[in-house]
Every structure is written in C-alpha cells, then in structure tokens.
C-alpha positions in Angstrom: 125.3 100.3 74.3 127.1 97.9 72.1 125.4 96.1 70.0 125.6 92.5 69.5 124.7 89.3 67.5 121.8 87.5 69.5 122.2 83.8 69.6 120.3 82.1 66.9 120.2 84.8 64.6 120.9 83.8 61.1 123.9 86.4 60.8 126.1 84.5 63.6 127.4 81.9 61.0 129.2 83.0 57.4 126.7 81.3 55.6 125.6 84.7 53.7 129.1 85.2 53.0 129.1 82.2 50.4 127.0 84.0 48.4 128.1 87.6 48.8 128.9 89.5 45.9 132.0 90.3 46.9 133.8 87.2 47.8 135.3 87.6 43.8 136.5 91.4 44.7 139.8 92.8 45.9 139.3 93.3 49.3 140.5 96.8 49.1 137.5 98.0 47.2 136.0 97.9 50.4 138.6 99.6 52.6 139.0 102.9 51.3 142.0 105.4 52.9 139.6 108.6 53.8 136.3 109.7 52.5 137.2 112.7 50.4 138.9 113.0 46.8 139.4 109.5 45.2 137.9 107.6 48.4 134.6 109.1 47.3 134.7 106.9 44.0 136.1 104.0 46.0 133.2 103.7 48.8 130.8 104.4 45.3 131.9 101.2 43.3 132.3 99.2 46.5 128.7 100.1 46.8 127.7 99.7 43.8 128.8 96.0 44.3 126.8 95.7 47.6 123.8 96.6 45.7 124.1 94.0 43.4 124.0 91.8 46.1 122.0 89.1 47.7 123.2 89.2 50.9 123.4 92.9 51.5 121.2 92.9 54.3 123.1 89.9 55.9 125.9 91.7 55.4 124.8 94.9 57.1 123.2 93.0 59.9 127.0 91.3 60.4 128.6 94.7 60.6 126.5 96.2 63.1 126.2 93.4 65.4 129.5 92.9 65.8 130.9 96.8 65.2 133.0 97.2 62.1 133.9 100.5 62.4 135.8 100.5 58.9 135.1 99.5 55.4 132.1 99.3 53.2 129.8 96.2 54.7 125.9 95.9 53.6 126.2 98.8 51.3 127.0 101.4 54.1 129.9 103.3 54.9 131.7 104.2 58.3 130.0 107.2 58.9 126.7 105.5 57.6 126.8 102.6 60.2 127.7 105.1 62.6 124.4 107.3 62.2 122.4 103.6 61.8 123.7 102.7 65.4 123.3 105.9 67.2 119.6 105.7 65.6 119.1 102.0 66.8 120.7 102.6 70.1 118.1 106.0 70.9 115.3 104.2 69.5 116.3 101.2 71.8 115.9 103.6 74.9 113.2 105.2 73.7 111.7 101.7 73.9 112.9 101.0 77.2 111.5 104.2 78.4 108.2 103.8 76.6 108.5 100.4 79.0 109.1 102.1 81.9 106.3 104.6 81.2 103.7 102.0 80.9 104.5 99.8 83.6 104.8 103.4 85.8 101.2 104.3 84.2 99.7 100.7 84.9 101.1 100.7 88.7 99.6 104.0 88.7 96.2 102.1 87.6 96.6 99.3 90.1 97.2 101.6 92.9 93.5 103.7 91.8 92.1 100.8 91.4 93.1 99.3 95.0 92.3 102.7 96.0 88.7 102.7 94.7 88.5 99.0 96.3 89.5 100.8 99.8 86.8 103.1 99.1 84.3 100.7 98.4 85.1 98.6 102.0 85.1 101.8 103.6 81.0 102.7 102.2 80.2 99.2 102.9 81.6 99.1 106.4 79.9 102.6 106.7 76.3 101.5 105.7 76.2 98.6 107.5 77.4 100.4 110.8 74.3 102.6 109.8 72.1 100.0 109.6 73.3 98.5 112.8 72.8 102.1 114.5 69.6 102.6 113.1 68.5 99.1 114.4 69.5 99.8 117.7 67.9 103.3 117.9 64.6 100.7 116.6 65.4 98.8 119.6 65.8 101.9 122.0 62.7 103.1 120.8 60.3 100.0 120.9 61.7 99.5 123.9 61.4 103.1 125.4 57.5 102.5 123.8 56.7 99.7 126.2 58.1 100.9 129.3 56.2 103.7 128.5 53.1 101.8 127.6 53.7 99.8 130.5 53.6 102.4 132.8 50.2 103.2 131.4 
C-alpha cells in the first residue's frame, strides 16, 4: 500500500519548503553514503538541523506521501520512515478490518433483529388463529347448545 499525498492537503505545494531550515544547507548533509562509521555523524547534524526547524512536520509529511526512500527529510532517516510506513500501513488495515468487523457485527444485528421481527409475526399470527379457533369452538358449542335445547 503506497502511500500518497491526498488532494488538498497542505503538503502538495512547496510552500513549507520556503521556510525550511535547510534551504541554506549543502544538500549533502542530508544524503549520507551508508549508515555506519562517519554516516552516523552525518544523518546526526542533518538532524540536528531538522529539529531546528519549522517545517519539520511538513517535511516529514512530504517524504512519506510521496516515498523518499533516501536522505534525511522531517528529521527521520531511511530506515526511520521505513518503520513509520510499515506502522501507518498495519494500522491502516487494522482500521479497515476494525471496519469490516463492525459492519459484519451490525449486519449480524440487523439480521437478529429481523429475526426477532419474524418471531413477533409468527406469535401474532399464532394468537390470533387461537382466537379465531377458540371463537369457532364458541360457536360449535352455542350452537351444539341449542340444537340440543331445541330438541328439548
């Protein structure tokens, strides 16, 4: 799941890059060669300027939406962004699954509910065919009482 820039969101112009702290530093502060050894102190002073900052989050924001897979961007390194995206991306799934659990549980709901419905039609159908057997036993009897009493 790549993830990208939604339209309208304030990081799909360069308009936090006018005031980024690093628009006055060597670009290759921010490109180290490796991540062991003399790297290490590179990716900590390209840091460093990232936390200074005012658009670090901007920044960071820019680099994950559109995948920089190198460099130093928002105050993160590769490896950094790399953990930050494979976190976003599960807990994006674990949202879409959370979705697909509740709309499973509230069709679930629906159907019990239709279900108790059916029940209640099925008791109120039964009671009144009840009534309407009862009433015709009345009838067989009061008339079964006068032919009797008529025979009398």
């Amino acid at each position: 799941m790549a993830l990208t820039l939604k339209p309208g969101s304030f990081t799909d112009t360069d308009d936090w890059r006018s005031t980024a702290a690093c628009r006055d530093t060597d670009p290759d502060l921010f490109f180290p060669i490796g991540t062991t050894g003399p790297a290490i102190e590179q990716i900590d002073s390209a840091k460093e300027v990232c936390d200074a900052c005012d658009s670090k989050a901007q920044c960071l924001e820019f680099a994950l939406a559109t995948n920089q897979d190198s460099g130093i961007w928002g105050g993160t390194s590769e490896e950094e962004r790399r953990k930050l995206r494979n976190r976003i991306e599960n807990e994006a799934r674990i949202d879409i699954k959370l979705k697909d659990y509740e709309t499973e549980q509230r069709a679930i709901e629906i159907d019990r509910d239709l279900e108790y419905a059916r029940i209640d039609q099925l008791r109120d159908i039964e009671s009144r065919r009840a009534a309407q057997l009862a009433s015709i036993e009345e009838e067989k009897s009061v008339s079964a009482i006068s032919i009797s009493q008529a025979k009398v």
